[in-house]
N, C-alpha and C positions, 0 to 999 in steps of 0.2 A: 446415117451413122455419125459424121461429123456433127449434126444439129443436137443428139442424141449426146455426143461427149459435153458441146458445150450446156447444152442444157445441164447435164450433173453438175460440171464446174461451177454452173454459175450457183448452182442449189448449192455446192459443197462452202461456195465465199461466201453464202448469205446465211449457213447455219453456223461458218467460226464467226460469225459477226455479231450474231445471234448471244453465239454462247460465250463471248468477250462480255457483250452487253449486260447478261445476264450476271456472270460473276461479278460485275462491277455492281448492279443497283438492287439485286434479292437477295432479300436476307429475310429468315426462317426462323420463328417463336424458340428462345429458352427451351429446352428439354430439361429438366433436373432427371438425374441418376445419383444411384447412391453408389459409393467404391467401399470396394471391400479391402479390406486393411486389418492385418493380423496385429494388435496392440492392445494385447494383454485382456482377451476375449472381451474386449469394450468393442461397440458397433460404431463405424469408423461415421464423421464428418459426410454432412450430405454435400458432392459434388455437384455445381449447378456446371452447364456445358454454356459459355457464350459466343456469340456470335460474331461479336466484333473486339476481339481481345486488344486492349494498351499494350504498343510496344514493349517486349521483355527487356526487362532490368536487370543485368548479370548483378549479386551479391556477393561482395568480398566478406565473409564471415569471420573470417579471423583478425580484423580489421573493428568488429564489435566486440567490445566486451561487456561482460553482464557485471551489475552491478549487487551489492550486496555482504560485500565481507574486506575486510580489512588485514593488512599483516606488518611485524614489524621488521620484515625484510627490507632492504633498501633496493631490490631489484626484484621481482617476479614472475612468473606466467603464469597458469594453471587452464591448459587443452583438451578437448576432447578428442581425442585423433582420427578417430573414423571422419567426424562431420567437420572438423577442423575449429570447431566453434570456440572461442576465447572466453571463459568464465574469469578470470582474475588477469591484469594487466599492470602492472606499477612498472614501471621505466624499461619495459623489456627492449625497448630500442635504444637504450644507451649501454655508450661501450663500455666493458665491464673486462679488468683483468680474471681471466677465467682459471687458473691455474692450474690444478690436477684436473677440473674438467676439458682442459686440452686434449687431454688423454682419449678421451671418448673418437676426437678427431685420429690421432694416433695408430688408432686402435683399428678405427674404419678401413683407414688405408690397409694395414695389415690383411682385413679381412676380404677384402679386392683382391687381394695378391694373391690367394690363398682359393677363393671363386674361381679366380681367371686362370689357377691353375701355375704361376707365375712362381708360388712357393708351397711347401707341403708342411703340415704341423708338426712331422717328426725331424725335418732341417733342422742342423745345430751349427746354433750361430756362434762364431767367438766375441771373448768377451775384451774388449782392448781396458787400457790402464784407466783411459778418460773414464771410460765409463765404469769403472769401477771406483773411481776418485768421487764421481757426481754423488753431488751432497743435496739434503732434503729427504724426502720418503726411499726408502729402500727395498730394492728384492731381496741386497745381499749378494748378489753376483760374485762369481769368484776369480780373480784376476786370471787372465790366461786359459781359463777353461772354456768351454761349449754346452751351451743350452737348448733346449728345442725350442721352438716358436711355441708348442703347445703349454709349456713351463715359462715362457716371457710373457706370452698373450695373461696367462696366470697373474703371473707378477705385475703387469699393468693393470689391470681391470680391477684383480681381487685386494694385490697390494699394494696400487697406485705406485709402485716402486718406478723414480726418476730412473733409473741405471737399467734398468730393464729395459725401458723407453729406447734409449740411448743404444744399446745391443740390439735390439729390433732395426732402428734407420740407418746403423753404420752396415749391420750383417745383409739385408734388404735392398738398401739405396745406396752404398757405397760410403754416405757422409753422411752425416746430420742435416748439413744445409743442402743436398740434394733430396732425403727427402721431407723437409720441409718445404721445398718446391712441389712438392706431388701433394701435401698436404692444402696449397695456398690454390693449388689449378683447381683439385678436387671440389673445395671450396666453393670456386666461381659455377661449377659444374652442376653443383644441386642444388644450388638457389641459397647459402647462406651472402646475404646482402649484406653484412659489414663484419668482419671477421679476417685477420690476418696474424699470421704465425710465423713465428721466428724461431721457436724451437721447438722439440715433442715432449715436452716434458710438464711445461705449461710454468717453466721458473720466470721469477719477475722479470720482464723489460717494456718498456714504453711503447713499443711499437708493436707488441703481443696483444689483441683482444679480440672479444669477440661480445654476443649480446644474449640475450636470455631468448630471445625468439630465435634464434641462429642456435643456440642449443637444443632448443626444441627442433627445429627444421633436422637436425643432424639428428637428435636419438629416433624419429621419426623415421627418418632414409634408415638408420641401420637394424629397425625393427622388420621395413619392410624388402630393400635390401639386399642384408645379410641375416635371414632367420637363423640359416644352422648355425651359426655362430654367437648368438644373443644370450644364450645358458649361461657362456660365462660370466655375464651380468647379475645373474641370480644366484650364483655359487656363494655362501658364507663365511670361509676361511680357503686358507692356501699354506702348505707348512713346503720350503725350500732351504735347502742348506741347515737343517735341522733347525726354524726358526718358523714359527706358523703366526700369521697373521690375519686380522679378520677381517673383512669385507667393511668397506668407508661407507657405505650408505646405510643409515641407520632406520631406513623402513626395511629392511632385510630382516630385523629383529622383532619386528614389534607385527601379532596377527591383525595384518590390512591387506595379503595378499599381493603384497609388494614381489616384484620379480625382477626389480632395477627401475622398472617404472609402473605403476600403479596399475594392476586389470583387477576385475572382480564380472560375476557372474550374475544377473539378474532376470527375471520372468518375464518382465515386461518387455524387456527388448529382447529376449531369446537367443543372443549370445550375449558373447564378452564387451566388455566397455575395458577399454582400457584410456586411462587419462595421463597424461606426462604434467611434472610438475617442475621445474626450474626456479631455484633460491639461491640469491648473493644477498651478502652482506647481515648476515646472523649473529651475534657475539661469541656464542659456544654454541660444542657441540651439541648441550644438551638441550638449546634453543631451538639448534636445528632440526632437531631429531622430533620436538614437538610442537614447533609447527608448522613440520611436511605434515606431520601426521593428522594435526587438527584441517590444513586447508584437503587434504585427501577426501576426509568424514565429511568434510561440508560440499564438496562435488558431490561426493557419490548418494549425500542424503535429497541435495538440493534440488540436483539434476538428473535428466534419464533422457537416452537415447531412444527414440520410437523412432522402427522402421513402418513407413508408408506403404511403402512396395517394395517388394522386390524385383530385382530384373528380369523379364520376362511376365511377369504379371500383367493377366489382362483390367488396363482402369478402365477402357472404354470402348465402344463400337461405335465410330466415326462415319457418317453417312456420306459415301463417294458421289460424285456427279458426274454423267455416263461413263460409270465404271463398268466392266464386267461382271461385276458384283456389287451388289448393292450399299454395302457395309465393309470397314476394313478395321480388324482389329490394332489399338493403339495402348503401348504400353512406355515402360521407359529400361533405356538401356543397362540402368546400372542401380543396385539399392539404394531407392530413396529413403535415406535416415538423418533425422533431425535431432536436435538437440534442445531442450525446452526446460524450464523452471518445471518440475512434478505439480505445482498448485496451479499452471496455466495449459496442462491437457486438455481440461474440462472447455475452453472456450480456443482449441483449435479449431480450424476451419481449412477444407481441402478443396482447392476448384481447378477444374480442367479447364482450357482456354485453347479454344485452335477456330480458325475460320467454316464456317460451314454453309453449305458443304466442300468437302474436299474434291478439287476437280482431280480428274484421271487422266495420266497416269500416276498409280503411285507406288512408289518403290518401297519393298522390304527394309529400314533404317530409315527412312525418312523422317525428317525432322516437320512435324504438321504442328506445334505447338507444345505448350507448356502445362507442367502440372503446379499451381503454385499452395503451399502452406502459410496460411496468417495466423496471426492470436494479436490481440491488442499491445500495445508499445514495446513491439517485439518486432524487430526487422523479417522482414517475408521470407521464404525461402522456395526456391522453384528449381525443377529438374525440366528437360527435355522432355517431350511426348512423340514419340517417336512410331511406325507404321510398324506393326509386327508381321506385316505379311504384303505383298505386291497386288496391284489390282491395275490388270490391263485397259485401254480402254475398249468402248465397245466398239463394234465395226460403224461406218460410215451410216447406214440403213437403221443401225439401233439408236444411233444419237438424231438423227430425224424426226424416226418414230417418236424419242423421247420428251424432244423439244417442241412435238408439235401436241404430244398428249399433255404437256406442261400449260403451252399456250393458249390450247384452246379449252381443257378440262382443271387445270391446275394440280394434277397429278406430275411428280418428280420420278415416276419411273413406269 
């Protein structure tokens, strides 16, 4: 019995020896498969599978931008916000007094408050003298009275009213300069990296800024967020105190399907595209007004969002090594969607990259490799390849059998 155990032990050292070996120095001929990819009933990019994939490269995307169009804005951005992709870029990193776009920040907190249950839309806040004094854009507030939050949140967003502002953070945070403290934390909280606030209102002081990527970052968090609250973004007018006034973003006016920030509906990608666009430093308004509207038409004619996969889609059947199963299906966690020039679909290209085969065990979420997308002078883009299903290994007796029908016939299973 004893001779009996060692003899298994010694079989069981010389088959992991074996099969260290073996994963280290066999490697198995390119397989090509094709992947199936819904984009706009075109038959997707053929996926070659290899065997020895280059180190993956995380890509900062919003760190590229595309080139091609021109504005006479003095600051810019123009994003895709699903894939995060940077189509237009002129100094969005420098600090920029933001002024009534404060408010966007202002606003956010409000609607935190309001989430967390901390305040309710029908609260009537009073209105003190300061803030009935505050000069620049107005709701009109009326000294000594009580407003809802649902009629201030109004009066900021729709009528950028300063004094409205000001009735929100005394009624809310006690002071202004407390909460402008909740405004500076929050800040640090969801990744705007240079941006600080001295007041809610967004009136001139030196020490007030923020940057056009940091506006983007913020209308971004409060799209996804704050949704039930984002309508009042797209509201047209607001009449209080018998005085109506109409909505400061002049894509509101003009048919582009503007809803405070730019969506529209398209075939090819099969939902929504929605793009943010951030402009300082325009002369008028009627500058303004036309050329959000022209850089809008040139995203949405230029560019187009193809989704690859989607979550849970199968791209491929990855061949295990003494698995219980021969095969384990590999997909990726989350929708793979890209963002590309419309005239550079044609010369996409999709390849799956994971070692193979894959030894066992393998776990359901496993991360086995990458799905990456190229097109020429076009930075790559790649998602995780991830195990959509576990695959045990085989018992002791199966991986023997397996190794020795490897070894001596050149059969892998």
């Amino acid at each position: 019995m004893n001779s009996l155990k060692l003899d298994l032990a010694n079989k069981w050292a010389s088959e992991k020896m074996v099969i260290r070996m073996l994963l280290r120095v066999v490697t198995y001929p390119s397989v090509a498969a094709l992947l199936a990819a819904s984009l706009a009933l075109q038959p997707a990019a053929a996926a070659t599978v290899k065997p020895k994939p280059k180190a993956a490269v995380a890509v900062d995307l919003s760190s590229k931008p595309a080139n091609g169009i021109e504005t006479q804005a003095k600051h810019a951005l123009l994003l895709e916000t699903e894939t995060g992709v940077v189509l237009l870029d002129k100094g969005a990193d420098e600090r920029i007094p933001p002024a009534s776009m404060s408010k966007i920040m202002t606003a956010y907190i409000v609607f935190g408050m309001l989430k967390e249950g901390r305040a309710a839309l029908t609260d009537q806040l009073p209105v003190s003298e300061r803030a009935w004094r505050l000069q620049g854009s107005k709701m009109f507030v009326p000294i000594g009275g009580r407003i809802s939050i649902d009629d201030l949140i109004k009066g900021v967003v729709i009528q950028s009213g300063n004094d409205a502002c000001l009735v929100l953070a005394e009624g809310l945070a006690g002071s202004e300069e407390a909460f402008v403290e909740l405004m500076n934390q929050k800040a640090n909280e969801i990744g705007l990296k240079d941006s600080h606030f001295t007041n809610v209102s967004g009136l001139p002081d030196p020490d007030h800024w923020m940057t056009a990527r940091d506006l983007a970052t913020l209308a971004i968090r409060t799209i996804k967020d704050v949704p039930e609250y984002y309508h009042y973004y797209s509201e047209i007018d607001y009449e209080f105190n018998s005085i109506k006034q109409g909505n400061r973003n002049p894509l509101l006016y003009k048919n582009v399907g503007a809803d405070g920030l730019k969506t529209g509906h398209t075939e090819e990608a099969g939902y929504n595209r929605r793009i943010i666009l951030v402009l300082n430093g325009l002369p008028t308004m009627k500058a303004r007004a036309q050329e959000s509207e022209r850089l809008i038409e040139w995203a949405f004619r230029e560019f187009n969002d193809y989704r690859l996969f989607a979550a849970g889609d199968k791209v491929d059947d990855g061949e295990v090594w003494l698995g219980g199963e021969p095969k384990v299906p590999l997909t990726v966690g989350k929708d793979f969607v890209v963002t590309l020039p419309r005239k550079a679909r044609k010369d996409m290209k999709v390849t799956v990259e994971y070692d193979r085969p894959i030894p066992a065990p393998v776990q359901k979420g496993e991360t086995v490799g990458k799905v990456v997308m190229t097109v020429p002078d076009i930075t790559s883009v790649e998602a995780p390849l991830i195990a959509a299903a576990s695959v045990e290994r085989m018992n002791p007796w199966g991986r023997i059998a397996t190794l020795a029908g490897y070894l001596v016939w050149g059969q892998r299973r």
